[in-house]
Backbone as JSON, one array per atom type, in Angstrom:
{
  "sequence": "XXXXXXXXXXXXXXXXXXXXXXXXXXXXXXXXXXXXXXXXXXXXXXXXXXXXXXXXXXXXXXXXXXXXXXXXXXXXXXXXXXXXXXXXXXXXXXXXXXXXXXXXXXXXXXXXXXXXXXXXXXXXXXXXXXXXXXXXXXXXXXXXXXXXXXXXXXXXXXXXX",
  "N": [[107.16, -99.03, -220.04], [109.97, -100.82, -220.04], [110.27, -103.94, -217.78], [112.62, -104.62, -216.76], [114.23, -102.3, -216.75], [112.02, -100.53, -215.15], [112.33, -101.71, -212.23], [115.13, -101.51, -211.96], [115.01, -98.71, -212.03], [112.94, -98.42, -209.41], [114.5, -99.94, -207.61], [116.94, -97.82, -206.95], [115.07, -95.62, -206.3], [114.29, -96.85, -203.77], [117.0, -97.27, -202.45], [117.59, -94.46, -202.05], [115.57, -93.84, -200.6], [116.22, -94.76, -198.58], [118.64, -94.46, -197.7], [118.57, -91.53, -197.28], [115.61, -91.18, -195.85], [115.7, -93.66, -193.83], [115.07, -96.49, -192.45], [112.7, -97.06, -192.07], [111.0, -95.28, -193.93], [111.98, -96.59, -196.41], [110.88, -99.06, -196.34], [108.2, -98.22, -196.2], [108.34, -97.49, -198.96], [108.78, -99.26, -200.5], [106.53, -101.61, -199.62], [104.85, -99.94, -201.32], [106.03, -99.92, -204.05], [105.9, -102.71, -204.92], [103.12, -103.79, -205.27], [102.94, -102.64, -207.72], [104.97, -102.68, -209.44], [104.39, -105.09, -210.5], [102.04, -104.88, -211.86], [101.72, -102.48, -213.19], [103.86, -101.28, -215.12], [103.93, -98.7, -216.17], [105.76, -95.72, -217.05], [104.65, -93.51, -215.57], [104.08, -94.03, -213.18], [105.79, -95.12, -211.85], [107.03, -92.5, -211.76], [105.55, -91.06, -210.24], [105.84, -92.58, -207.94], [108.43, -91.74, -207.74], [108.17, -88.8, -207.43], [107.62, -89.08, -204.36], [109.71, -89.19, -202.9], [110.85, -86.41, -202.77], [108.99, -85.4, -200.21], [110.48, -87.4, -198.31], [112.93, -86.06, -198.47], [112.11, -83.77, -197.26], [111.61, -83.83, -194.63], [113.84, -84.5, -193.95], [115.5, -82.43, -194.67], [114.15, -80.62, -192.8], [114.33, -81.31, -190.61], [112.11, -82.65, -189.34], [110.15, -85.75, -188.3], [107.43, -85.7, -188.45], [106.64, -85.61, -191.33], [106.35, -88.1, -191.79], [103.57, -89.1, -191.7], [102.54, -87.53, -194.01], [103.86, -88.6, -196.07], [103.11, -91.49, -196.0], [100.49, -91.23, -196.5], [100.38, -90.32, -199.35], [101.98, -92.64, -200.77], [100.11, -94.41, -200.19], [97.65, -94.29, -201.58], [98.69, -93.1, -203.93], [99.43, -96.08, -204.79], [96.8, -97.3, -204.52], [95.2, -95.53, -206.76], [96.87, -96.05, -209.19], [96.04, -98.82, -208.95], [94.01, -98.97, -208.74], [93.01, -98.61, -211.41], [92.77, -101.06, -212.56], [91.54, -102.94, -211.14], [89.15, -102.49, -208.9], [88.89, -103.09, -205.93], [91.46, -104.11, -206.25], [92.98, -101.87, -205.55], [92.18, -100.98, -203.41], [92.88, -102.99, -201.25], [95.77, -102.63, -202.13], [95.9, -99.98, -201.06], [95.53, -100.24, -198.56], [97.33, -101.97, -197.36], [99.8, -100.3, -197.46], [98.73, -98.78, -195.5], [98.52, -100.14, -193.34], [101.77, -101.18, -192.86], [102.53, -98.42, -191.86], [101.46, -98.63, -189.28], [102.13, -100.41, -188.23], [104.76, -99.74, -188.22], [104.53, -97.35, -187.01], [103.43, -98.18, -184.29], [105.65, -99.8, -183.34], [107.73, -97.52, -182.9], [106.74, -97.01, -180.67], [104.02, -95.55, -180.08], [101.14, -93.69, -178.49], [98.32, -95.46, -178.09], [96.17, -93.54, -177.47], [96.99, -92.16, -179.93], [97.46, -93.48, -181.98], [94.9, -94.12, -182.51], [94.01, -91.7, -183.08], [95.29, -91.18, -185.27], [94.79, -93.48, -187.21], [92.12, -92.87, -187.62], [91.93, -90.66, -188.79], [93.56, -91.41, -191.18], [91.68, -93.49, -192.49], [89.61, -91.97, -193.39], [90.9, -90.06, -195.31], [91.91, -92.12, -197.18], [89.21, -92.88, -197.43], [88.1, -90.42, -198.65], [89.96, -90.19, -200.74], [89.56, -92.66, -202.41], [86.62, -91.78, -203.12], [87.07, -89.75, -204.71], [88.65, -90.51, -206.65], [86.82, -92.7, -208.27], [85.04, -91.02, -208.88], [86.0, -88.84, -210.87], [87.49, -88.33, -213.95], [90.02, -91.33, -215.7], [93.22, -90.64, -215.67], [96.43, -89.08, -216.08], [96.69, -86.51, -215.35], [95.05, -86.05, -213.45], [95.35, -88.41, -211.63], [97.84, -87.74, -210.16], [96.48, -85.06, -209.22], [94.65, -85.95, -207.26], [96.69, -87.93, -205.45], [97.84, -85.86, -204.57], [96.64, -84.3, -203.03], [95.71, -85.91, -201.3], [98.05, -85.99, -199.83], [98.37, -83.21, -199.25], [96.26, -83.34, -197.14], [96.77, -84.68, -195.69], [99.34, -83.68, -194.36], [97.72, -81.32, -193.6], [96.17, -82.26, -191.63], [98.02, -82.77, -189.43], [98.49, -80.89, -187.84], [96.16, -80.33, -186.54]],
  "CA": [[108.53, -99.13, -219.58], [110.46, -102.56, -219.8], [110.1, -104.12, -216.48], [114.16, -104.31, -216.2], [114.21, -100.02, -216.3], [111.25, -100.09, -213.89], [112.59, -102.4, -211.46], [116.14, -100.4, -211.52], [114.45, -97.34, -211.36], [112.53, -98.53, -208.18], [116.15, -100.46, -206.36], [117.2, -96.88, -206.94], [114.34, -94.82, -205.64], [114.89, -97.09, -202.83], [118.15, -97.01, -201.78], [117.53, -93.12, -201.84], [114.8, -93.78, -199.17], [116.68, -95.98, -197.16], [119.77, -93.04, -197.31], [118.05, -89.95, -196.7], [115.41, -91.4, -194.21], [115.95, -94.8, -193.16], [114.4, -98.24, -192.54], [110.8, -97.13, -192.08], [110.58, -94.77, -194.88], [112.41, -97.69, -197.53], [109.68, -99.95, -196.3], [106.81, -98.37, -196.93], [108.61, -97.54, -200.69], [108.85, -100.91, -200.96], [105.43, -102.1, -199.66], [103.89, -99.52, -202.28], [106.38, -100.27, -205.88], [106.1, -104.19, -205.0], [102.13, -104.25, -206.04], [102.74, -101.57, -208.45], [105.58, -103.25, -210.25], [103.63, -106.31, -210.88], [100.92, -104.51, -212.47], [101.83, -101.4, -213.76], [105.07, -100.61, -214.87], [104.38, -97.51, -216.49], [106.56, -94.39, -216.51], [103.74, -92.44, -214.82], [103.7, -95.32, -212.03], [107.38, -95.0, -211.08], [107.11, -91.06, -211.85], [104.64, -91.07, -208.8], [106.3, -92.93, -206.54], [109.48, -90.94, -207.41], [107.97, -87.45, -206.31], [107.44, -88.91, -203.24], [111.39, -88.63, -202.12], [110.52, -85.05, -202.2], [108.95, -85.98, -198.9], [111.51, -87.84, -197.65], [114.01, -85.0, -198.2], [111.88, -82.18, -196.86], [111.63, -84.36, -193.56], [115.63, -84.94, -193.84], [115.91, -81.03, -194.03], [113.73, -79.93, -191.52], [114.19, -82.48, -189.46], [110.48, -82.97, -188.86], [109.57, -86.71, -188.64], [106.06, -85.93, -188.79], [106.33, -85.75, -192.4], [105.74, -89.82, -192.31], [102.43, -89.68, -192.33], [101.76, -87.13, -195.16], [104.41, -89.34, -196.87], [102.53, -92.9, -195.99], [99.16, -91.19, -197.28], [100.89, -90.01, -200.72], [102.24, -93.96, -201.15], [99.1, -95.11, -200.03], [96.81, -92.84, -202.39], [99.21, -93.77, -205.41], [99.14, -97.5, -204.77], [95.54, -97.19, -204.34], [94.39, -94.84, -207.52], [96.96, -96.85, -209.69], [95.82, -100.42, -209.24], [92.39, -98.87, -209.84], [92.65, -98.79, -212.75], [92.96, -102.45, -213.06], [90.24, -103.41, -210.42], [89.26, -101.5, -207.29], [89.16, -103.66, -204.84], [93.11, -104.45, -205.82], [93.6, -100.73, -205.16], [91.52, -100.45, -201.84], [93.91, -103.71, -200.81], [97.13, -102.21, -201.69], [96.39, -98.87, -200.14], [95.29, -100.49, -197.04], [98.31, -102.78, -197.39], [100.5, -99.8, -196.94], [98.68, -98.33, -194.1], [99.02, -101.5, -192.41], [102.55, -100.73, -192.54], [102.41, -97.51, -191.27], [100.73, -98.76, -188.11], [103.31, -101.48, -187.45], [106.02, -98.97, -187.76], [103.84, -96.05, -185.33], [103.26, -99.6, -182.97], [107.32, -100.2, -183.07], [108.42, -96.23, -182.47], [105.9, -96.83, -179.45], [103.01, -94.47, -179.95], [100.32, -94.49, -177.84], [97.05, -96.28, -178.13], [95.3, -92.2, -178.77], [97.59, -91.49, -181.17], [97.06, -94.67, -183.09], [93.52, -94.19, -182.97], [93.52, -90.74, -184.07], [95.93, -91.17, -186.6], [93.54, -94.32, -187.91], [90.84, -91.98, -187.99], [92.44, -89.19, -190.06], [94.63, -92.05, -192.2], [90.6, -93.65, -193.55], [88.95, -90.31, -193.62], [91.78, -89.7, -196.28], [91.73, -92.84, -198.33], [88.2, -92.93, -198.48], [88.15, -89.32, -199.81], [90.74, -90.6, -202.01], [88.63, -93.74, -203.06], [85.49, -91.03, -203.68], [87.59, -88.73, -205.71], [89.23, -91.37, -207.98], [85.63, -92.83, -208.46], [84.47, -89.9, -209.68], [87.27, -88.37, -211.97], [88.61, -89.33, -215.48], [91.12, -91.88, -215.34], [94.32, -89.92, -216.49], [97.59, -89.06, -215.22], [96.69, -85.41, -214.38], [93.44, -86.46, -212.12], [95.99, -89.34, -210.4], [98.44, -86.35, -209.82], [96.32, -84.01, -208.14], [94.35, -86.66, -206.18], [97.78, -87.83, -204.71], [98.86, -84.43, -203.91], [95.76, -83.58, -202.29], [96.02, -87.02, -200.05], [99.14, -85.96, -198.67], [98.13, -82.16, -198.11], [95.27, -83.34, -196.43], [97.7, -85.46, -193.95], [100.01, -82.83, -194.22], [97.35, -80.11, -192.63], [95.77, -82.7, -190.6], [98.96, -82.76, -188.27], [98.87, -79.05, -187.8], [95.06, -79.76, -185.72]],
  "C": [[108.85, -100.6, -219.38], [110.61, -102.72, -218.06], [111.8, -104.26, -215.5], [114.59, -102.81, -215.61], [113.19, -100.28, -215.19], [111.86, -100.67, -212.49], [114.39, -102.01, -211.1], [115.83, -99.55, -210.9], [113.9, -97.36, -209.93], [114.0, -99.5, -207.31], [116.37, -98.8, -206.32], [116.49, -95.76, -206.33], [114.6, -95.43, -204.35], [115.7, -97.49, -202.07], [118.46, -95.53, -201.51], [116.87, -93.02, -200.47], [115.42, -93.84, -198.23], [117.99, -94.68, -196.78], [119.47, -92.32, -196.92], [116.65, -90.49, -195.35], [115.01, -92.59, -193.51], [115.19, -96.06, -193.3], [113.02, -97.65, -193.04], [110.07, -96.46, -193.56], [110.88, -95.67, -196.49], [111.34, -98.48, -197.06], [108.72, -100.01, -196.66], [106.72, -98.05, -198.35], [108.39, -98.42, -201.27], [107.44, -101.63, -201.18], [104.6, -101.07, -200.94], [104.32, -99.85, -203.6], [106.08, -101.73, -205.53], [104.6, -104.46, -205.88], [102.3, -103.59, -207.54], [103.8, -102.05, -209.93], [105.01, -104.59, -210.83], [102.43, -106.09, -211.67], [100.87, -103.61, -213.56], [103.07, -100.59, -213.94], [105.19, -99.24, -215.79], [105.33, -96.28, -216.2], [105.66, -93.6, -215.47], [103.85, -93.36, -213.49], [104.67, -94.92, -211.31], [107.5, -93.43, -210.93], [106.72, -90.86, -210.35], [105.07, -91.11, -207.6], [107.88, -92.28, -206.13], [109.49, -89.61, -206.8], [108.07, -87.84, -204.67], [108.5, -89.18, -202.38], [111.63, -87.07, -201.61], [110.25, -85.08, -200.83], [109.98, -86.37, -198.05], [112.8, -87.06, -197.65], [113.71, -83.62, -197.37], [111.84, -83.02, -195.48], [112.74, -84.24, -193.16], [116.04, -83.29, -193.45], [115.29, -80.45, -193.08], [113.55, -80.58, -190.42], [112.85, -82.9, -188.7], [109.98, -84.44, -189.13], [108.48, -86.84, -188.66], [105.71, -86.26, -190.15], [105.97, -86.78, -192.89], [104.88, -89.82, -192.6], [101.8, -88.78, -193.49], [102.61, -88.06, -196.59], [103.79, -91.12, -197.14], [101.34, -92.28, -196.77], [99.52, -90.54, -198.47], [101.05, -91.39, -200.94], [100.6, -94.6, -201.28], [98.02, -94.7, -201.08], [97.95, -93.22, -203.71], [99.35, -94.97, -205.97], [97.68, -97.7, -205.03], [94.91, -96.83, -206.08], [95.47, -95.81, -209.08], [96.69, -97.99, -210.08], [94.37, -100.1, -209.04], [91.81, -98.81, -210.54], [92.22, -100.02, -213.63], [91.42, -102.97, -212.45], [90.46, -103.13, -209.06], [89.25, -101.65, -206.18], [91.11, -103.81, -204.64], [93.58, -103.08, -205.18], [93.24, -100.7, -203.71], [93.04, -102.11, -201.18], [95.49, -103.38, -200.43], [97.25, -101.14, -200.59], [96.33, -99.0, -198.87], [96.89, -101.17, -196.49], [99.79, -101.64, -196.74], [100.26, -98.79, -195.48], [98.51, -98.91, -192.9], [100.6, -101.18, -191.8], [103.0, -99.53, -191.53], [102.57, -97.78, -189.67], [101.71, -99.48, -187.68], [104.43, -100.67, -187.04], [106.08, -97.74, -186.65], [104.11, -97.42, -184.46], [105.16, -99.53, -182.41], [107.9, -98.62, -182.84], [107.34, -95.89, -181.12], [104.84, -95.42, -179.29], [101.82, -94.78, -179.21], [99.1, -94.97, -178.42], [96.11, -94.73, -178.61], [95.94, -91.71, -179.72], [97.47, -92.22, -182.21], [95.89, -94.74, -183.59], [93.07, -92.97, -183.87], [94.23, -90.84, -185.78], [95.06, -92.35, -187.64], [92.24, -93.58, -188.25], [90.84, -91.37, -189.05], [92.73, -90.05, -191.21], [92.69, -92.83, -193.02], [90.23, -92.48, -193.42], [90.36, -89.9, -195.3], [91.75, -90.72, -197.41], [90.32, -92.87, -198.9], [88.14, -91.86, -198.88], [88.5, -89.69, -201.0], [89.94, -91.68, -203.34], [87.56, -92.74, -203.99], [85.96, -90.73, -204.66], [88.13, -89.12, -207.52], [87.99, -91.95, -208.83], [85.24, -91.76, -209.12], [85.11, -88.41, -210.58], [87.83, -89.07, -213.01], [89.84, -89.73, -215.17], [91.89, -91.49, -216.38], [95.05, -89.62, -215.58], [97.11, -87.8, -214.13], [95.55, -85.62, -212.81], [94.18, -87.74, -210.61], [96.76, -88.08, -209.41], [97.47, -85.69, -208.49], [95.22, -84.98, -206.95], [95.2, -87.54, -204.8], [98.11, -87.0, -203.61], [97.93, -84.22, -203.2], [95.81, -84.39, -200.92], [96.96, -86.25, -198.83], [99.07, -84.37, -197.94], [96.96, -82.15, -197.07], [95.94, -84.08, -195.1], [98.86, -84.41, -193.49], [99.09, -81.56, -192.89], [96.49, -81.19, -191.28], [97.1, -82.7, -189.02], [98.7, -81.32, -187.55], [97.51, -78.42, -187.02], [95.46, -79.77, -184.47]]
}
Protein backbone atom coordinates (compact mmCIF):
# COMPACT_ATOMS: atom_id res chain seq x y z
CA UNK A 1 0.00 0.00 0.00
CA UNK A 2 1.44 3.53 -1.02
CA UNK A 3 2.33 5.19 2.15
CA UNK A 4 -0.12 8.28 1.13
CA UNK A 5 -3.40 5.53 1.27
CA UNK A 6 -1.87 4.13 4.47
CA UNK A 7 -1.35 7.25 6.23
CA UNK A 8 -5.09 8.47 5.17
CA UNK A 9 -6.39 5.34 6.04
CA UNK A 10 -4.79 5.62 9.58
CA UNK A 11 -5.87 9.94 10.06
CA UNK A 12 -9.17 8.22 9.38
CA UNK A 13 -9.16 5.22 11.64
CA UNK A 14 -8.22 7.85 13.99
CA UNK A 15 -10.49 10.41 13.97
CA UNK A 16 -13.06 7.45 14.33
CA UNK A 17 -11.27 6.66 17.68
CA UNK A 18 -11.09 9.98 18.87
CA UNK A 19 -15.25 10.24 17.93
CA UNK A 20 -16.63 7.20 19.22
CA UNK A 21 -14.27 6.94 22.33
CA UNK A 22 -12.17 9.80 22.95
CA UNK A 23 -8.69 11.08 23.83
CA UNK A 24 -7.35 7.93 25.47
CA UNK A 25 -8.56 5.48 23.01
CA UNK A 26 -7.05 7.93 19.76
CA UNK A 27 -3.82 7.78 21.65
CA UNK A 28 -3.12 4.54 22.04
CA UNK A 29 -4.28 4.25 17.97
CA UNK A 30 -1.82 6.52 17.43
CA UNK A 31 1.02 5.21 19.67
CA UNK A 32 0.44 1.73 17.83
CA UNK A 33 0.03 2.99 13.59
CA UNK A 34 3.06 5.56 14.27
CA UNK A 35 5.75 2.48 14.53
CA UNK A 36 3.71 0.52 12.22
CA UNK A 37 3.50 3.13 9.52
CA UNK A 38 7.16 3.54 9.36
CA UNK A 39 7.74 0.01 8.80
CA UNK A 40 5.01 -1.71 7.48
CA UNK A 41 2.55 -0.22 5.46
CA UNK A 42 0.87 -3.15 4.32
CA UNK A 43 -2.86 -3.61 3.80
CA UNK A 44 -2.85 -6.42 6.41
CA UNK A 45 -1.08 -3.82 8.89
CA UNK A 46 -3.79 -1.14 8.66
CA UNK A 47 -6.50 -4.08 8.25
CA UNK A 48 -5.43 -4.99 11.91
CA UNK A 49 -5.42 -1.98 13.42
CA UNK A 50 -8.78 -1.24 11.71
CA UNK A 51 -10.68 -4.26 13.44
CA UNK A 52 -9.72 -2.85 16.43
CA UNK A 53 -12.59 0.10 16.26
CA UNK A 54 -14.77 -2.85 16.67
CA UNK A 55 -13.60 -2.46 20.23
CA UNK A 56 -13.99 0.91 20.51
CA UNK A 57 -17.63 0.72 19.37
CA UNK A 58 -18.66 -2.25 21.48
CA UNK A 59 -17.37 -0.12 24.55
CA UNK A 60 -19.39 3.03 22.99
CA UNK A 61 -22.51 0.66 22.96
CA UNK A 62 -22.39 -0.91 26.09
CA UNK A 63 -21.07 1.64 27.75
CA UNK A 64 -18.46 -0.53 29.45
CA UNK A 65 -15.07 1.29 29.72
CA UNK A 66 -13.45 -1.76 30.73
CA UNK A 67 -13.17 -2.68 27.24
CA UNK A 68 -9.72 -0.45 27.26
CA UNK A 69 -7.74 -2.90 28.29
CA UNK A 70 -8.81 -5.81 25.97
CA UNK A 71 -8.52 -2.97 23.39
CA UNK A 72 -4.77 -1.77 24.60
CA UNK A 73 -3.75 -5.63 24.54
CA UNK A 74 -5.18 -6.11 20.81
CA UNK A 75 -2.95 -2.73 19.74
CA UNK A 76 -0.28 -3.91 21.72
CA UNK A 77 -0.20 -7.66 20.34
CA UNK A 78 -0.51 -6.18 16.67
CA UNK A 79 2.28 -3.65 17.07
CA UNK A 80 4.23 -6.30 18.63
CA UNK A 81 3.67 -9.51 16.11
CA UNK A 82 3.94 -6.99 13.13
CA UNK A 83 7.30 -5.38 13.71
CA UNK A 84 8.37 -8.98 14.31
CA UNK A 85 8.61 -9.66 11.47
CA UNK A 86 11.25 -7.17 10.87
CA UNK A 87 13.27 -7.76 14.17
CA UNK A 88 11.92 -8.82 17.56
CA UNK A 89 13.24 -6.82 19.78
CA UNK A 90 11.53 -3.77 17.57
CA UNK A 91 8.27 -5.64 18.25
CA UNK A 92 8.83 -6.38 22.07
CA UNK A 93 9.66 -2.28 22.10
CA UNK A 94 6.64 -1.20 20.35
CA UNK A 95 4.30 -3.45 22.25
CA UNK A 96 5.73 -2.33 25.43
CA UNK A 97 5.64 1.20 24.02
CA UNK A 98 1.93 0.96 23.93
CA UNK A 99 1.49 -0.50 27.29
CA UNK A 100 3.43 2.26 28.59
CA UNK A 101 0.64 4.24 27.40
CA UNK A 102 -1.92 2.41 28.84
CA UNK A 103 -0.43 2.90 32.29
CA UNK A 104 -0.08 6.67 31.95
CA UNK A 105 -3.65 6.90 30.94
CA UNK A 106 -4.89 4.14 34.11
CA UNK A 107 -2.19 6.66 36.31
CA UNK A 108 -4.26 9.92 34.91
CA UNK A 109 -8.08 8.30 35.37
CA UNK A 110 -6.53 7.74 38.98
CA UNK A 111 -6.43 4.02 39.55
CA UNK A 112 -5.07 2.69 42.40
CA UNK A 113 -1.61 1.43 43.05
CA UNK A 114 -3.52 -2.62 43.23
CA UNK A 115 -5.11 -2.11 40.28
CA UNK A 116 -2.05 -0.97 38.44
CA UNK A 117 -0.22 -3.77 39.69
CA UNK A 118 -2.67 -6.30 38.86
CA UNK A 119 -3.45 -5.00 35.67
CA UNK A 120 0.67 -5.04 34.99
CA UNK A 121 0.58 -8.49 35.91
CA UNK A 122 -2.22 -9.72 33.61
CA UNK A 123 -1.07 -6.91 30.73
CA UNK A 124 2.89 -9.12 30.62
CA UNK A 125 1.40 -12.47 31.26
CA UNK A 126 -0.42 -11.58 27.89
CA UNK A 127 2.34 -10.16 25.78
CA UNK A 128 4.64 -12.66 26.74
CA UNK A 129 2.14 -15.39 25.71
CA UNK A 130 1.84 -13.32 22.74
CA UNK A 131 5.72 -13.10 22.21
CA UNK A 132 5.73 -17.26 22.78
CA UNK A 133 2.98 -17.80 20.33
CA UNK A 134 4.33 -15.56 17.51
CA UNK A 135 7.77 -17.32 18.10
CA UNK A 136 6.46 -20.37 17.48
CA UNK A 137 3.91 -19.99 14.52
CA UNK A 138 4.36 -19.39 10.72
CA UNK A 139 4.71 -15.92 9.90
CA UNK A 140 1.40 -15.21 7.93
CA UNK A 141 -1.51 -13.08 8.16
CA UNK A 142 -3.86 -15.85 9.45
CA UNK A 143 -1.39 -16.86 12.56
CA UNK A 144 -1.07 -12.71 13.21
CA UNK A 145 -4.98 -12.73 13.17
CA UNK A 146 -5.70 -15.29 15.57
CA UNK A 147 -2.76 -14.45 17.88
CA UNK A 148 -4.26 -10.84 18.12
CA UNK A 149 -7.65 -12.03 18.75
CA UNK A 150 -6.62 -14.35 21.31
CA UNK A 151 -4.51 -11.33 23.15
CA UNK A 152 -7.50 -9.40 23.53
CA UNK A 153 -9.85 -12.42 24.60
CA UNK A 154 -7.43 -13.23 27.03
CA UNK A 155 -7.73 -9.44 28.49
CA UNK A 156 -11.15 -9.57 27.67
CA UNK A 157 -11.81 -12.78 30.17
CA UNK A 158 -9.17 -11.68 32.44
CA UNK A 159 -11.50 -8.72 33.63
CA UNK A 160 -14.35 -11.04 34.33
CA UNK A 161 -11.75 -12.72 37.46
Amino acid sequence: MPQSEFTLTSLLLLAAMQLIGGPPWAVLGAIAIVPIAFTDCRTSSIALIASSVSVVVLARLTGNRQFFFPYTMYLASIVFVQLCDQNFWRGVFGGTAVLAAFFVVRTQQHATARVLFIEFIVAASIIVSTMFACSFSPRHAISRVVITIGAALLAFFSLLI
